[in-house]
N, CA, C and O atoms as a GROMACS GRO file, in nm:
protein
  268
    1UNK      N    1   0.553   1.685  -0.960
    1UNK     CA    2   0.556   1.541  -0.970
    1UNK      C    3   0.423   1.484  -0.923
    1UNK      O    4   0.364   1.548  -0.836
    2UNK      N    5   0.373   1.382  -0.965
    2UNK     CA    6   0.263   1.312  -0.938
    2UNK      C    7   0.260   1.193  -0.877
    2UNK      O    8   0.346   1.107  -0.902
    3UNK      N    9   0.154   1.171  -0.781
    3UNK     CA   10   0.157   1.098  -0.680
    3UNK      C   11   0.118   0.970  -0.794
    3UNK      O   12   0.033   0.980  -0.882
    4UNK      N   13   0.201   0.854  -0.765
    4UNK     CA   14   0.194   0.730  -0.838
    4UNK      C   15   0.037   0.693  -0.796
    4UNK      O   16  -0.027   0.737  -0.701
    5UNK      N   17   0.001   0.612  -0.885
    5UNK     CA   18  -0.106   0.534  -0.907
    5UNK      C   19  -0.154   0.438  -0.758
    5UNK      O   20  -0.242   0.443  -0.672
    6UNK      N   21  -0.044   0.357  -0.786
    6UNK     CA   22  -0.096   0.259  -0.660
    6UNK      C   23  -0.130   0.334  -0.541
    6UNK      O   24  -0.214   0.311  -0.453
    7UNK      N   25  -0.008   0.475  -0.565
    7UNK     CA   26  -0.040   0.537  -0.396
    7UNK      C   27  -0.173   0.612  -0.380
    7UNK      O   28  -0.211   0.629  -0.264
    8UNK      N   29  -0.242   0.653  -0.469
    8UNK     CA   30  -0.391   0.713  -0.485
    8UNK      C   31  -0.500   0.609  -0.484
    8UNK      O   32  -0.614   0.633  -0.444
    9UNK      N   33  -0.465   0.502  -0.526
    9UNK     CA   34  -0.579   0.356  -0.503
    9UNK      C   35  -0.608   0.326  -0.374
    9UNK      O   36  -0.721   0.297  -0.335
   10UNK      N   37  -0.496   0.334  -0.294
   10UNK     CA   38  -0.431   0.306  -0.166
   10UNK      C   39  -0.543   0.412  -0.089
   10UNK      O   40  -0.631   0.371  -0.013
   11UNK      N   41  -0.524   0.544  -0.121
   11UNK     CA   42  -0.576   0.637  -0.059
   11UNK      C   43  -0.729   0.614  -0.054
   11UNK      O   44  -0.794   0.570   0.042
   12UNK      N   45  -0.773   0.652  -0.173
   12UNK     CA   46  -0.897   0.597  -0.200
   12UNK      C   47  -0.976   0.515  -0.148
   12UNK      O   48  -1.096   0.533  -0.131
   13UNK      N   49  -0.900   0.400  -0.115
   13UNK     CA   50  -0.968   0.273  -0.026
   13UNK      C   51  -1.028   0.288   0.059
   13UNK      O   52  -1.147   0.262   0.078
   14UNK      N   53  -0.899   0.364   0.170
   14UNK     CA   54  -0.916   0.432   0.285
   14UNK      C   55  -1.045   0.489   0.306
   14UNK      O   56  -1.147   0.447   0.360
   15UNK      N   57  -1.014   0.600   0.246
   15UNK     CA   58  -1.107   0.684   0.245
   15UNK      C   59  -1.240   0.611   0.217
   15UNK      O   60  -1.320   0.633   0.309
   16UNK      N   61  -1.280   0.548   0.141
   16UNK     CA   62  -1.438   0.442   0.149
   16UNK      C   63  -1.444   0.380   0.252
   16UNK      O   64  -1.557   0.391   0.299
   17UNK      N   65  -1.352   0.292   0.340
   17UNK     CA   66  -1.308   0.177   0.450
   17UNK      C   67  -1.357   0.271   0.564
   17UNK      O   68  -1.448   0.243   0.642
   18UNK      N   69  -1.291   0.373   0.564
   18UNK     CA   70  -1.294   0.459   0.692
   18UNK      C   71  -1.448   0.566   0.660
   18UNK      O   72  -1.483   0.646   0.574
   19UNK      N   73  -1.524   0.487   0.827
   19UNK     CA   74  -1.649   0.512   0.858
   19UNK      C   75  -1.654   0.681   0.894
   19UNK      O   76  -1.755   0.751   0.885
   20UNK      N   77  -1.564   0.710   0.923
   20UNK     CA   78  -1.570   0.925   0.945
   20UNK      C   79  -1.554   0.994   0.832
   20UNK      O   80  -1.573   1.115   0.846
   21UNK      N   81  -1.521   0.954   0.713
   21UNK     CA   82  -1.462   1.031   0.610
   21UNK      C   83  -1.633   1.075   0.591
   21UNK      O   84  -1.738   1.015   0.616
   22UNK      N   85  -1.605   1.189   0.544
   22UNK     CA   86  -1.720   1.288   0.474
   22UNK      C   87  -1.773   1.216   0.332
   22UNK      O   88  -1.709   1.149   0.251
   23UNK      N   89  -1.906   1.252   0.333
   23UNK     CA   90  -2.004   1.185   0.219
   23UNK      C   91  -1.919   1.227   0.102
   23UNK      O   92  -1.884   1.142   0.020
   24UNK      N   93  -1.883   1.354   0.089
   24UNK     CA   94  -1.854   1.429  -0.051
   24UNK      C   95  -1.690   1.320  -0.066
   24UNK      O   96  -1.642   1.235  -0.140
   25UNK      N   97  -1.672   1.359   0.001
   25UNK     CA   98  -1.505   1.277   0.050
   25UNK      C   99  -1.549   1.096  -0.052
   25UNK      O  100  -1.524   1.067  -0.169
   26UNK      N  101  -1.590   1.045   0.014
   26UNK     CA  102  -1.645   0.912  -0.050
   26UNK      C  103  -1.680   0.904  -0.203
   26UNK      O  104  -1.633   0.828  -0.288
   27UNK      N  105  -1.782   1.007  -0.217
   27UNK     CA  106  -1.823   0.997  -0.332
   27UNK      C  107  -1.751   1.038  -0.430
   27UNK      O  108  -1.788   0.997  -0.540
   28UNK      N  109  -1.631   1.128  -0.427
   28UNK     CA  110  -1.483   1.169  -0.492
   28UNK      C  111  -1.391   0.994  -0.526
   28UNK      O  112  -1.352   0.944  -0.632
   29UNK      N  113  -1.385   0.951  -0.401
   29UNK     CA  114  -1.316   0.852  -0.411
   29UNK      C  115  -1.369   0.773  -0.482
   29UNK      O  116  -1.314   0.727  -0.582
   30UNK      N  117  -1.479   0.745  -0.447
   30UNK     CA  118  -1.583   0.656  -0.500
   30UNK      C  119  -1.595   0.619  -0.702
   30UNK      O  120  -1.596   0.513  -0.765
   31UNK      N  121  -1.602   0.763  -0.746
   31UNK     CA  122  -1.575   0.829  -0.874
   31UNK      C  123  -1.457   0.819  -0.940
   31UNK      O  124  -1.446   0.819  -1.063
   32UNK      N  125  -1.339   0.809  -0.837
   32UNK     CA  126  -1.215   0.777  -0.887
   32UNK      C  127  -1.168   0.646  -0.922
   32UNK      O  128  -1.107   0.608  -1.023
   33UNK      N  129  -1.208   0.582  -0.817
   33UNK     CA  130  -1.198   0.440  -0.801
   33UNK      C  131  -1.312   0.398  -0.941
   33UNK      O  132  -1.267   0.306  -1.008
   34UNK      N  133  -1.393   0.430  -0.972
   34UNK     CA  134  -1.534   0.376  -1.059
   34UNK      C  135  -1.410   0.396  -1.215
   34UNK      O  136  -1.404   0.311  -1.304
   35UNK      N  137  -1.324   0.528  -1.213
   35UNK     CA  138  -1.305   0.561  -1.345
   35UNK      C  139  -1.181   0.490  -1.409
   35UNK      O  140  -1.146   0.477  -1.526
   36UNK      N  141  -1.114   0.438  -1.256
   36UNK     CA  142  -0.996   0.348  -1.294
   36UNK      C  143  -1.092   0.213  -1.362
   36UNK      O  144  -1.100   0.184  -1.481
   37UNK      N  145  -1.152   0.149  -1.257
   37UNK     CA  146  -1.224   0.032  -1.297
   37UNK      C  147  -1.280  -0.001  -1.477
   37UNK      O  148  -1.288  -0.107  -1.539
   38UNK      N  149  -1.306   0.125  -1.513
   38UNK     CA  150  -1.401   0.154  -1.648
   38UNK      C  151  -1.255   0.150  -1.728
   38UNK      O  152  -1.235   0.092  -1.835
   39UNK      N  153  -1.178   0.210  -1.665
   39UNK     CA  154  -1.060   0.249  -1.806
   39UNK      C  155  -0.988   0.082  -1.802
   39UNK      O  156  -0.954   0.030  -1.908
   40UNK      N  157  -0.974   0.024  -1.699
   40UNK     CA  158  -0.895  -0.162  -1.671
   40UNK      C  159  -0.992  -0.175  -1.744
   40UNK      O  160  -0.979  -0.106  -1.845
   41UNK      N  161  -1.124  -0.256  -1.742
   41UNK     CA  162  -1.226  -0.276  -1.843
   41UNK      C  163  -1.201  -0.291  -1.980
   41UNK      O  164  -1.187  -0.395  -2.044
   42UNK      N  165  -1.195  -0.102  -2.040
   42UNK     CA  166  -1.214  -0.068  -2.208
   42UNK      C  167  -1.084  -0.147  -2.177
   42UNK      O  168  -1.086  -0.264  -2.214
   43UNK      N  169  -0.974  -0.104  -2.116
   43UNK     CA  170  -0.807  -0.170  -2.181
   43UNK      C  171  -0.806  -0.306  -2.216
   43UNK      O  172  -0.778  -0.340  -2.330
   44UNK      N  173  -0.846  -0.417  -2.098
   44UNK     CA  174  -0.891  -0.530  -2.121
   44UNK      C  175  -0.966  -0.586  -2.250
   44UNK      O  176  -0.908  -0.649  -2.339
   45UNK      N  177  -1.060  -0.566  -2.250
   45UNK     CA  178  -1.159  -0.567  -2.325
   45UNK      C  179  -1.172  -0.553  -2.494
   45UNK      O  180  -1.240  -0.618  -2.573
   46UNK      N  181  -1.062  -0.420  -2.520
   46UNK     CA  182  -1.027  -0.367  -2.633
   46UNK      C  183  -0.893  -0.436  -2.686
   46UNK      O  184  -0.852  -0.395  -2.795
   47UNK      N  185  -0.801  -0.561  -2.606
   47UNK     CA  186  -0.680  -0.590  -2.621
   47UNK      C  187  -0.770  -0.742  -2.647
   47UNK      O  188  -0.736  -0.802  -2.749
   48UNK      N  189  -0.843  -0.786  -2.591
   48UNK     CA  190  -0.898  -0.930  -2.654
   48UNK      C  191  -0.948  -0.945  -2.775
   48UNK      O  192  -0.942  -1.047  -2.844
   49UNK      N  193  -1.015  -0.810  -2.811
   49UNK     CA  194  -1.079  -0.817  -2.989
   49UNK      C  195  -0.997  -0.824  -3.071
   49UNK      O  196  -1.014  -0.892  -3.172
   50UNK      N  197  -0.885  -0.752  -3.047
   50UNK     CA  198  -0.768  -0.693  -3.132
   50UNK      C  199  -0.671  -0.857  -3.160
   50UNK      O  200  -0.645  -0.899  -3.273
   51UNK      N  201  -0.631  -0.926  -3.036
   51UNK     CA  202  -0.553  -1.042  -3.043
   51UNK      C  203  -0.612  -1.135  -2.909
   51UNK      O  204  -0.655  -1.103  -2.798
   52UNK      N  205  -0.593  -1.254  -2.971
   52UNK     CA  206  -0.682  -1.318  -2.828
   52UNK      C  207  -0.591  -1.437  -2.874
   52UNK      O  208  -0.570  -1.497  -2.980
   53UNK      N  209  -0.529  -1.446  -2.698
   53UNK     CA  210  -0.351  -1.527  -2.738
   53UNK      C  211  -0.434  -1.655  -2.657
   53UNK      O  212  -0.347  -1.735  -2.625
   54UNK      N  213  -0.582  -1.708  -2.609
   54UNK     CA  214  -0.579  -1.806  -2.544
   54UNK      C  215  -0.554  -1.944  -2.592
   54UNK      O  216  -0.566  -1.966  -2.712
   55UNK      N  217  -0.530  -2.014  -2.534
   55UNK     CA  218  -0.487  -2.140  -2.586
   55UNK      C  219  -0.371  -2.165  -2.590
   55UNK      O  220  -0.337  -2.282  -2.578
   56UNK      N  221  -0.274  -2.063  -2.610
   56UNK     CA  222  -0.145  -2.065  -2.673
   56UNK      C  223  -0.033  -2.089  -2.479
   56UNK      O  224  -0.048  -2.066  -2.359
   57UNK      N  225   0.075  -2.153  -2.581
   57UNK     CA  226   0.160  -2.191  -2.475
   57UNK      C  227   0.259  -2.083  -2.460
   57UNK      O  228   0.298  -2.018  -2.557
   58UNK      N  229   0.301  -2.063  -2.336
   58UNK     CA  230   0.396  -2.013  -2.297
   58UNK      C  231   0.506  -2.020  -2.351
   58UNK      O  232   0.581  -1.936  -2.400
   59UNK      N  233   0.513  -2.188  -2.332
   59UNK     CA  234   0.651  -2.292  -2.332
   59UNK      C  235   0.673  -2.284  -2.459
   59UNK      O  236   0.601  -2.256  -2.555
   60UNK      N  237   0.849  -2.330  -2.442
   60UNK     CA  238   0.845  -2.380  -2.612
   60UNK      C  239   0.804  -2.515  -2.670
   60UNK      O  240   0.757  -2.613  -2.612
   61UNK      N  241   0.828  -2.501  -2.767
   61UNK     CA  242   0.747  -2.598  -2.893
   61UNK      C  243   0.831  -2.736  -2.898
   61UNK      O  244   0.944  -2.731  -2.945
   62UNK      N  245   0.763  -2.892  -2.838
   62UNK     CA  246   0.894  -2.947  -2.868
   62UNK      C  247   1.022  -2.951  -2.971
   62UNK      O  248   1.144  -2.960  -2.961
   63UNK      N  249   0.906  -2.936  -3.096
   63UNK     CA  250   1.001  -2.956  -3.224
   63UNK      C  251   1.103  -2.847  -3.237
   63UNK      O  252   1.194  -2.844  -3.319
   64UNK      N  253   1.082  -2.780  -3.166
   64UNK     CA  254   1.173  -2.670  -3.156
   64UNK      C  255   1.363  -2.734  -3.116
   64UNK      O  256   1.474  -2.740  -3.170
   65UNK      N  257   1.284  -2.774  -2.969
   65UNK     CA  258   1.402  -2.857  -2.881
   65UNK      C  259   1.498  -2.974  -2.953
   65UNK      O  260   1.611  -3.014  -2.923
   66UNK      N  261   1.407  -3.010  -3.058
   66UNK     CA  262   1.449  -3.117  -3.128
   66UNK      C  263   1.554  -3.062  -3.218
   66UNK      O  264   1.558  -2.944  -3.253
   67UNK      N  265   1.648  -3.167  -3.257
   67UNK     CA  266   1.769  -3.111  -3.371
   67UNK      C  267   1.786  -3.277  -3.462
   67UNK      O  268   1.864  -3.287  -3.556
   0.00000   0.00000   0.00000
């Protein structure tokens, strides 16, 4: 089984935050943390070209409400 996501971000942090952790230690995290960032990015990024919902309402439409 694999350690969930949030709980490895979590770790990660740490490990940068905390002034004793080993250089190699950091720069692991460091790399991990960089590759999540890059992949949120392309996901982002690649979902706005495709459909770009701004402007648009949540809510419904009055005429909708209307009868």
């Amino acid at each position: 089984m694999q350690t969930p996501l949030p709980v490895q971000l979590e770790h990660w942090i740490k490990i940068l935050e905390n002034k004793k952790s080993p250089q190699d230690l950091k720069d692991h995290a460091l790399l991990h943390l960089t590759n999540v960032r890059d992949i949120i990015n392309k996901s982002i990024n690649g979902n706005m070209g495709a459909k770009n919902n701004e402007g648009m309402s949540t809510g419904r439409h009055a005429f909708r409400n209307q009868k």
